[in-house]
C-alpha positions in Angstrom: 57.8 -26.3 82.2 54.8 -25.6 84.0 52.3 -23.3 81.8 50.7 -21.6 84.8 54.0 -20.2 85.8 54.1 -18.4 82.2 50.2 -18.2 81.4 50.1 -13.9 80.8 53.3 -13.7 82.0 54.5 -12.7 78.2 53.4 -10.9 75.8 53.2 -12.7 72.2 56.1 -11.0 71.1 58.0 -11.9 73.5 57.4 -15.4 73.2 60.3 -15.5 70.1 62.6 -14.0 73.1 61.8 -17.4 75.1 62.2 -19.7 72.0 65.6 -18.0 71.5 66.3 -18.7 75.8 65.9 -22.3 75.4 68.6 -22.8 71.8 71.1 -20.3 73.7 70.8 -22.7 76.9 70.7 -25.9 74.6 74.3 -24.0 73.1 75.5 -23.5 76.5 75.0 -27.3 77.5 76.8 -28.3 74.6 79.9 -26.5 75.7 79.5 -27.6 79.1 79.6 -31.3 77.2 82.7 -29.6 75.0 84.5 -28.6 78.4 84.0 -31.4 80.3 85.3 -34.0 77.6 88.5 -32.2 77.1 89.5 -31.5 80.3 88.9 -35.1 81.2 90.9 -36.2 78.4 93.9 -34.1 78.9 93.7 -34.8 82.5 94.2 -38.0 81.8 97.3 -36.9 79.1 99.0 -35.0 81.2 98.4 -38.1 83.9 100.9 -40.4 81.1 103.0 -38.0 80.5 101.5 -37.2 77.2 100.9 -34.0 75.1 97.3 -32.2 76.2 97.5 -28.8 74.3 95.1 -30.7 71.9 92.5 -31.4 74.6 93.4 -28.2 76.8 92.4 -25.6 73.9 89.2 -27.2 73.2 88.6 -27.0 77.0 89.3 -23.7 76.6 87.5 -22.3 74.0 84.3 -24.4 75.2 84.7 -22.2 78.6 85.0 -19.0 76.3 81.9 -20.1 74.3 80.0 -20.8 77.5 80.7 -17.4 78.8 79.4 -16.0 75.9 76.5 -17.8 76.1 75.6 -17.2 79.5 75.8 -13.5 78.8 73.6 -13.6 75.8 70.7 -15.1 78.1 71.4 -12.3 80.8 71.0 -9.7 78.1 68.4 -11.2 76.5 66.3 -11.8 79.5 66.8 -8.1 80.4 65.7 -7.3 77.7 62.2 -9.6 77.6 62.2 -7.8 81.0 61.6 -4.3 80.2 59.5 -4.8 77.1 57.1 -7.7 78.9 56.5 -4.8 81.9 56.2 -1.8 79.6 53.2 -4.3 77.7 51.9 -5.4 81.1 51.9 -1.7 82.7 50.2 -0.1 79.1 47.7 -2.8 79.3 47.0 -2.1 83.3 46.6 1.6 82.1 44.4 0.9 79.1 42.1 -1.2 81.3 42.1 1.1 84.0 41.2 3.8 81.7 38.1 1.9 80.1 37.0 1.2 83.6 36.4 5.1 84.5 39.6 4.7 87.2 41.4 2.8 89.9 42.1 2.4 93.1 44.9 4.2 95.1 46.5 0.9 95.6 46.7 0.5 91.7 49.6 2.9 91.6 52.0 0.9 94.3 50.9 -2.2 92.0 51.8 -0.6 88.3 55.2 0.8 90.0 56.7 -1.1 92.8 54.9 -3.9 92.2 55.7 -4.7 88.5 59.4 -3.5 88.9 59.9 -7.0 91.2 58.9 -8.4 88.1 62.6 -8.2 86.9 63.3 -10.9 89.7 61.4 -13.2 87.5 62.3 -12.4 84.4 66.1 -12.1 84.3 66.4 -14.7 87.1 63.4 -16.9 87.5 62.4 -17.4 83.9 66.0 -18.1 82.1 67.1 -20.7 84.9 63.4 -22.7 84.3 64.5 -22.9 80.7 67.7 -23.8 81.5 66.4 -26.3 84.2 64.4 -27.5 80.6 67.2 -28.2 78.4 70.8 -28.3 80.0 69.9 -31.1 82.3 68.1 -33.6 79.3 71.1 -33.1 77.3 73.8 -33.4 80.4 72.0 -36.7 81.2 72.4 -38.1 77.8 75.8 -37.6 77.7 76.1 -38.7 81.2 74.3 -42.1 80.1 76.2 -42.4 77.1 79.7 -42.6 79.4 78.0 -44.7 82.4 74.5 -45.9 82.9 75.0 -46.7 86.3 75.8 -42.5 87.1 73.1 -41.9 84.9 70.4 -44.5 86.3 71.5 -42.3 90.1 71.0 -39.0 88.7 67.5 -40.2 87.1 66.3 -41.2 90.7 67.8 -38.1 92.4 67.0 -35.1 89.6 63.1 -35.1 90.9 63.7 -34.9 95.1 64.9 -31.1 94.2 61.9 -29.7 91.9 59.7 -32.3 94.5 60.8 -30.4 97.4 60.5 -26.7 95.5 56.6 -27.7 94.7 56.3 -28.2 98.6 58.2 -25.2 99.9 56.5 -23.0 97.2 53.2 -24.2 98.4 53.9 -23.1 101.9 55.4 -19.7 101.6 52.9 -18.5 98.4 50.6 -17.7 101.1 53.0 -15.7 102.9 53.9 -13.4 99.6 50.5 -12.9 99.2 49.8 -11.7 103.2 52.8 -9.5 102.8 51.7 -8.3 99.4 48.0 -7.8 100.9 49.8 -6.1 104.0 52.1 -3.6 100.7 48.3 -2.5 99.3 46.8 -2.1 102.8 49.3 0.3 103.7 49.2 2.4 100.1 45.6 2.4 100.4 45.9 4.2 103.6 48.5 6.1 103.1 46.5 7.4 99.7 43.1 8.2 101.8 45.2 10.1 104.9 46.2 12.5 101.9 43.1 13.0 100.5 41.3 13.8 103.8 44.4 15.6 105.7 43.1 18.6 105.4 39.8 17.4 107.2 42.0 15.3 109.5 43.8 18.2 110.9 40.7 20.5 111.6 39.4 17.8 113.8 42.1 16.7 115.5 42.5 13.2 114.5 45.9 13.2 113.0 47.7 11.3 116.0 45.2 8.4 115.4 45.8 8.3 112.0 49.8 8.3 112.7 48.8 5.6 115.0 46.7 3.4 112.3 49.9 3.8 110.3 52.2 2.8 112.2 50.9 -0.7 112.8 49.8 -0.8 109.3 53.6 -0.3 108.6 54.7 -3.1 111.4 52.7 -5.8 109.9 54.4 -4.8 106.4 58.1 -5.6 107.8 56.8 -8.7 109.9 55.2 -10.3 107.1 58.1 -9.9 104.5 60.7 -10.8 107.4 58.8 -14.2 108.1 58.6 -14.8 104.0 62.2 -14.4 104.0 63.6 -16.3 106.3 61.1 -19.1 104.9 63.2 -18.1 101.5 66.5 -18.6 103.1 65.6 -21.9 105.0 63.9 -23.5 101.9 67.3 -22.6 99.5 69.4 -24.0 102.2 67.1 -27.2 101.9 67.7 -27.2 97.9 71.4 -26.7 98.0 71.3 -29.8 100.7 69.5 -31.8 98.0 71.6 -31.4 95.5 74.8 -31.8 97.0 74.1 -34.6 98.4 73.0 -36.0 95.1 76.2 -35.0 93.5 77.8 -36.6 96.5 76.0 -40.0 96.2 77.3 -40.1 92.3 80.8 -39.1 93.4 81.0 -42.4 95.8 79.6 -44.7 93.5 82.6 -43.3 91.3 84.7 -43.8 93.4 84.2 -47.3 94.5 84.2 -48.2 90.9 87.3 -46.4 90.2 89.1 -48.8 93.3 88.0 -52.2 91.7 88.6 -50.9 88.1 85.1 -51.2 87.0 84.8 -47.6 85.6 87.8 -45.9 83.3 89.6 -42.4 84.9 88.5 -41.0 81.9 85.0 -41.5 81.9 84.3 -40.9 86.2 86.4 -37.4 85.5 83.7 -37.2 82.7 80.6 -37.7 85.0 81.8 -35.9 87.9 82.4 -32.8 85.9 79.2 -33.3 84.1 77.0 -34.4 87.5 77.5 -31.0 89.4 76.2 -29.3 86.2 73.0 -31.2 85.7 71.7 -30.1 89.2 73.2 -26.6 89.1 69.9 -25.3 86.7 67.4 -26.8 89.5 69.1 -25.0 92.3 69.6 -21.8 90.5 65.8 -22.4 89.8 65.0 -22.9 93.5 66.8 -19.7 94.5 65.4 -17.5 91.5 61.8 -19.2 92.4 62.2 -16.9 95.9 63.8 -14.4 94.6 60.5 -13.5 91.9 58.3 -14.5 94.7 56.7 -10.2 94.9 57.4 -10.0 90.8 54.6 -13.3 91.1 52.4 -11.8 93.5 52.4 -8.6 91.7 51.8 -10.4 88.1 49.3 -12.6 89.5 47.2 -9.7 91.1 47.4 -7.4 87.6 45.9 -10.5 85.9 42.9 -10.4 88.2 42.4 -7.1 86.7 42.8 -7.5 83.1 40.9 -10.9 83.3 38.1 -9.4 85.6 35.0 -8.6 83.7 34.9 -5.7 81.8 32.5 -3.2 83.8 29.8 -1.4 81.7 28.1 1.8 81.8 24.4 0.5 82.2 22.7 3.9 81.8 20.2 4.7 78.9 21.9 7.7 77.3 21.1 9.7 74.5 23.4 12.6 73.6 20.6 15.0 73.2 16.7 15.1 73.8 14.2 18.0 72.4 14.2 20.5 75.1 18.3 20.9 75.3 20.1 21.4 78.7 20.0 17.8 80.5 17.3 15.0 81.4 17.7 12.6 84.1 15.0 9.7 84.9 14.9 7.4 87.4 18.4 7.1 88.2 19.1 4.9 91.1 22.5 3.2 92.2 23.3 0.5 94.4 26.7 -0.1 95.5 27.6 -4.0 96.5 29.1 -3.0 100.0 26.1 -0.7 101.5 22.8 -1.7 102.6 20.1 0.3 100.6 20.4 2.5 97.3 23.1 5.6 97.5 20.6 7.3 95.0 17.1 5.7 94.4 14.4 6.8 91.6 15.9 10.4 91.1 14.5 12.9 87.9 16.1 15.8 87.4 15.7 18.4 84.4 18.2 21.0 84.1 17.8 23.4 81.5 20.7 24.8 79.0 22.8 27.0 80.0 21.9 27.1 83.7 23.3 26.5 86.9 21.7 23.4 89.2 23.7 23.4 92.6 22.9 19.9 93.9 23.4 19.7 98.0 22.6 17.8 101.2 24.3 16.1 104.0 27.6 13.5 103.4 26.8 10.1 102.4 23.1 11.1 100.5 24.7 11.0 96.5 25.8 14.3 95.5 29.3 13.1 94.5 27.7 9.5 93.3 25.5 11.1 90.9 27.9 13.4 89.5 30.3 10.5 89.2 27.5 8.5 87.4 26.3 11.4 85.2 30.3 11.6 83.7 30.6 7.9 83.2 32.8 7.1 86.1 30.5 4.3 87.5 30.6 1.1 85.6 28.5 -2.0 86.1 32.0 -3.3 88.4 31.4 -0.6 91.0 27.8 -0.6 91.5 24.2 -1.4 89.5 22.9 1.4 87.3 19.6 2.0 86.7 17.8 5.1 84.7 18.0 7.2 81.9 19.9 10.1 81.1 20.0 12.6 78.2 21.8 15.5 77.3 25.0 14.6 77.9 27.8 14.0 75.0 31.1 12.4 76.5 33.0 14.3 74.2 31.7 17.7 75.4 31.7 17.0 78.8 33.8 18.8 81.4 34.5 17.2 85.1 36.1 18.8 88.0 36.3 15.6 90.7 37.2 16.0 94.5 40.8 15.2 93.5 42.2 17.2 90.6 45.8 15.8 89.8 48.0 17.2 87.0 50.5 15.3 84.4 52.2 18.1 82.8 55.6 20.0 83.9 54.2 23.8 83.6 50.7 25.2 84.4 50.5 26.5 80.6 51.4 22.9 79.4 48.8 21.6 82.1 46.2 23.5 80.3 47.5 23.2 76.7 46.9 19.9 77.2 43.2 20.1 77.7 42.6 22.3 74.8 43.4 25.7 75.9 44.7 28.0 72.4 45.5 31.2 75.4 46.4 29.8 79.0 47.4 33.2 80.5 43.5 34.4 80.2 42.8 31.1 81.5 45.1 31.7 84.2 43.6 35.4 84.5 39.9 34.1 85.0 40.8 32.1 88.0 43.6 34.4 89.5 46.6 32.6 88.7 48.1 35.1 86.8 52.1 34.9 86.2 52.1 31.3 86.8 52.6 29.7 83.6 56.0 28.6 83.9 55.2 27.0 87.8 54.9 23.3 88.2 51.6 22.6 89.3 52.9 20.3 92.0 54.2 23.5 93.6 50.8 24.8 94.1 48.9 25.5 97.2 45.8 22.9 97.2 43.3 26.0 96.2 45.8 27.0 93.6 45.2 23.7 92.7 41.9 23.4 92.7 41.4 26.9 90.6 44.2 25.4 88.0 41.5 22.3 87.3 38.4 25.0 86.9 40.8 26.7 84.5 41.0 23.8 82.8 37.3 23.0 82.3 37.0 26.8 81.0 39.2 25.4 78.7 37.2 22.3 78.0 34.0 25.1 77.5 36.1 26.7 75.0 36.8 24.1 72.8 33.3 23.1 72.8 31.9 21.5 75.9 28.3 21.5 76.8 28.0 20.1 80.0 30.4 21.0 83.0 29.9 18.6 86.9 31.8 20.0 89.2 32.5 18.1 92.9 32.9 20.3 95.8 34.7 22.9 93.9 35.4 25.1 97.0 36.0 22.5 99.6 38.9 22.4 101.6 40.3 26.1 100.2 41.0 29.4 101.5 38.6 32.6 100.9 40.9 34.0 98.1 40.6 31.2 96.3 36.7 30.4 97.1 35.7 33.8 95.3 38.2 33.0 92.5 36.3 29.9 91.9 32.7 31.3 92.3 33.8 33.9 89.9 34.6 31.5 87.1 31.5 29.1 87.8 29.6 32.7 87.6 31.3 32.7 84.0 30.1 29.3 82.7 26.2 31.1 82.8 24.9 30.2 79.9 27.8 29.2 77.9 27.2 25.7 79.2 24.7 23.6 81.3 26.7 23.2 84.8 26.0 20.9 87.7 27.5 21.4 91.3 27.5 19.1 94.4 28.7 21.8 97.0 28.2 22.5 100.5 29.4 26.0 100.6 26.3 28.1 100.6 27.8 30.8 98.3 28.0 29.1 96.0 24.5 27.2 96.3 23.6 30.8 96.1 24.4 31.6 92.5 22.3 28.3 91.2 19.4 29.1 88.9 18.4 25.2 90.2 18.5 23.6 93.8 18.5 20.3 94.1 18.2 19.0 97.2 19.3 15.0 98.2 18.4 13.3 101.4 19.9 10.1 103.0 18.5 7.0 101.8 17.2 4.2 104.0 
């Protein structure tokens, strides 16, 4: 058994689960030896004339036993299944987590993606350790009744898993286009959401429905060229094997004609020979048919092996004068020419408001992300100190605000709040308490995330960033929102990036950032 195909691809408990696989398909071989040596035998009985109830009912209860023990490996493979993706998806989470975020394309990859793994463990996995066992222990039966069959099928048993290696090489780069072509599209399809709004008032959606639309063609042409490769390399397997099985059979035969080989024994073999290939062509098509649970295992290794990113900044949760100290921060992200900040200092003093502005692309939303910790050493280089700042009372409010809960009170329970319906009162939201937050406008939206960092300041945050706040919502909920940052006034230190001049207006502190060269 190859260990690449099973390096990370179970978690250690699950490794008793693949132990147990290999004695259940060692049991099933032995019935398969069972069945085939009675039925010969009373073949041959009922052939003289003789009495094969004997023979017949060990046939029979060897096919019953092998029944049972082909369903015990489907269950138990389902089984390995769902915990081995529940342990690979916490683990995807966990790391995705310590890394400050993901990608969009992480979500198609943790869902979609991991759910083909169940190709590969209820199919691929139990037929390569059957393909391990019932074949070694088939053979030795098969040598022990007739070396000659034997010494055929020991020359023939490699040509299928030698012809497997070579297909698999040549459509693994396939799965991984179409794969690519899977994230490509999610990616997209994640940034047209997030800048819709923006889209619309400019008048670019068509070209965006365009962009999709070949994004979505080169999805279905890449996974119909990796099928049809899957379909022509299993009928290249089956061909294999049956002629193997067909080479054995005339070698029987002669043998049979000039009385060098007993009925007995070639009904023995023959039974026997179809068997001993069976586990390599189940392996062939199960090998295709786990070819996306692969691709997708293969890429969430590269993220849990990847190294761990680290948040490079000097912090220190406090400094003499309160409020928060920033020195020298730069950034540098690998993919852009130049520093997004460079050699910034900033002091903000407790309790105050410092609106930070300036034109897209000069750092307002990169040094708010690197102030909460979202930057790690993965993403870009980190350079400076900053003080004032606890993780633990700190309060964000990103471009993006998403929700988990089922209810706008449990949404904000959740981050700390002891009385959501004043929460819900301070940013106009009152009566809502029982509405899924997915039913929200997107400025209902955005004023149910300030809610929650008012709930965050309640239970004891110091700091609050807050990332375009107002953008991309109607004038109701714009004064909503400047009303509750109006609020935070000296109940906690607050930091804006904004480009809505109302709201620069209420800053005690203007910062203003230029592009960088």
């Amino acid at each position: 058994m190859k260990p690449a195909l099973l390096r990370g691809a179970l978690p250690g408990k699950a490794m008793s689960g693949l132990y147990l696989l290999g004695v259940l398909n060692a049991f099933k071989a032995a019935t398969m030896v069972a069945f085939a040596g009675g039925l010969a035998a009373a073949s041959l009985e009922l052939i003289h004339g003789q009495n094969a109830s004997g023979n017949l009912l060990l046939a029979a209860v060897a096919a019953v036993l092998r029944g049972l023990a082909v369903w015990a490996v489907a269950v138990l493979a389902q089984r390995i299944a769902l915990g081995a993706k529940e342990a690979l998806r916490a683990e995807l989470v966990e790391r995705w987590m310590d890394d400050g975020g993901a990608e969009p394309a992480a979500a198609v990859l943790a869902t979609r993606g991991l759910d083909a793994l169940d190709g590969y463990y209820t199919q691929f996995l139990p037929a390569l350790v059957s393909a391990a066992t019932v074949p070694l222990i088939l053979g030795l039966r098969i040598l022990s009744a007739d070396w000659v069959s034997a010494l055929i099928v020991l020359l023939t048993v490699p040509l299928i898993p030698l012809f497997m290696a070579l297909i698999g090489w040549h459509i693994q780069q396939k799965v991984s286009e179409a794969s690519g072509a899977l994230l490509r599209l999610s990616h997209h399809l994640a940034e047209l959401a997030r800048g819709l709004p923006v889209l619309i008032g400019v008048g670019r959606a068509a070209e965006q429905r365009a962009a999709l639309r070949e994004l979505g063609q080169e999805y279905r042409s890449r996974t119909m060229l990796t099928l049809r490769t899957a379909f022509l390399s299993a009928l290249a397997l089956e061909l294999a094997a049956t002629l193997s099985v067909a080479v054995v059979a005339v070698f029987i035969g002669v043998r049979l004609v000039y009385g060098q080989l007993g009925l007995e024994t070639g009904l023995l073999v023959l039974i026997l020979v179809a068997d001993c290939y069976l586990p390599l062509r189940e392996v062939g098509t199960a090998f295709h048919a786990s070819d996306d649970g692969r691709e997708a295992m293969r890429r969430a290794r590269l993220v849990l092996d990847a190294e761990r990113g680290r948040g490079v900044l000097s912090t220190e949760q406090s400094h003499p004068g309160g409020g928060v100290q920033v020195s020298g921060l730069s950034v540098h992200y690998p993919q852009r020419r130049g520093a997004a900040i460079s050699e910034l200092n900033l002091s903000v003093e407790p309790g105050t408001i410092c609106a930070v502005s300036g034109p897209s692309g000069c750092g307002k939303s990169t040094l708010l992300a690197a102030l909460a910790g979202q930057l790690t050493s993965n993403q870009a280089e980190l350079s400076g100190t900053v003080s004032g700042i606890d993780p633990d009372r700190l309060s964000w409010l990103s471009q993006q605000p998403g929700s988990t809960e089922t209810t706008v009170a449990a949404e904000l329970q959740l981050w700390g709040a002891e009385q959501p319906t004043v929460l819900l009162d301070a940013v106009g939201l009152s009566g809502r308490e029982g509405q899924h937050p997915a039913s929200l406008s997107p400025g209902q939206l955005r004023r149910l995330a300030l809610a929650r960092v008012l709930a965050r300041v309640e239970s004891g945050a110091q700091v609050v960033l807050l990332d375009e706040p107002t953008a991309h919502v109607d004038a109701e909920s714009a004064r909503w929102i400047e009303q509750a940052v109006l609020s935070l006034r000296s109940r906690a230190t607050v930091l804006l990036a904004s480009h809505d001049r109302r709201l620069l207006a209420l800053a005690d502190q203007h910062l203003e950032l230029e592009l960088t060269k």
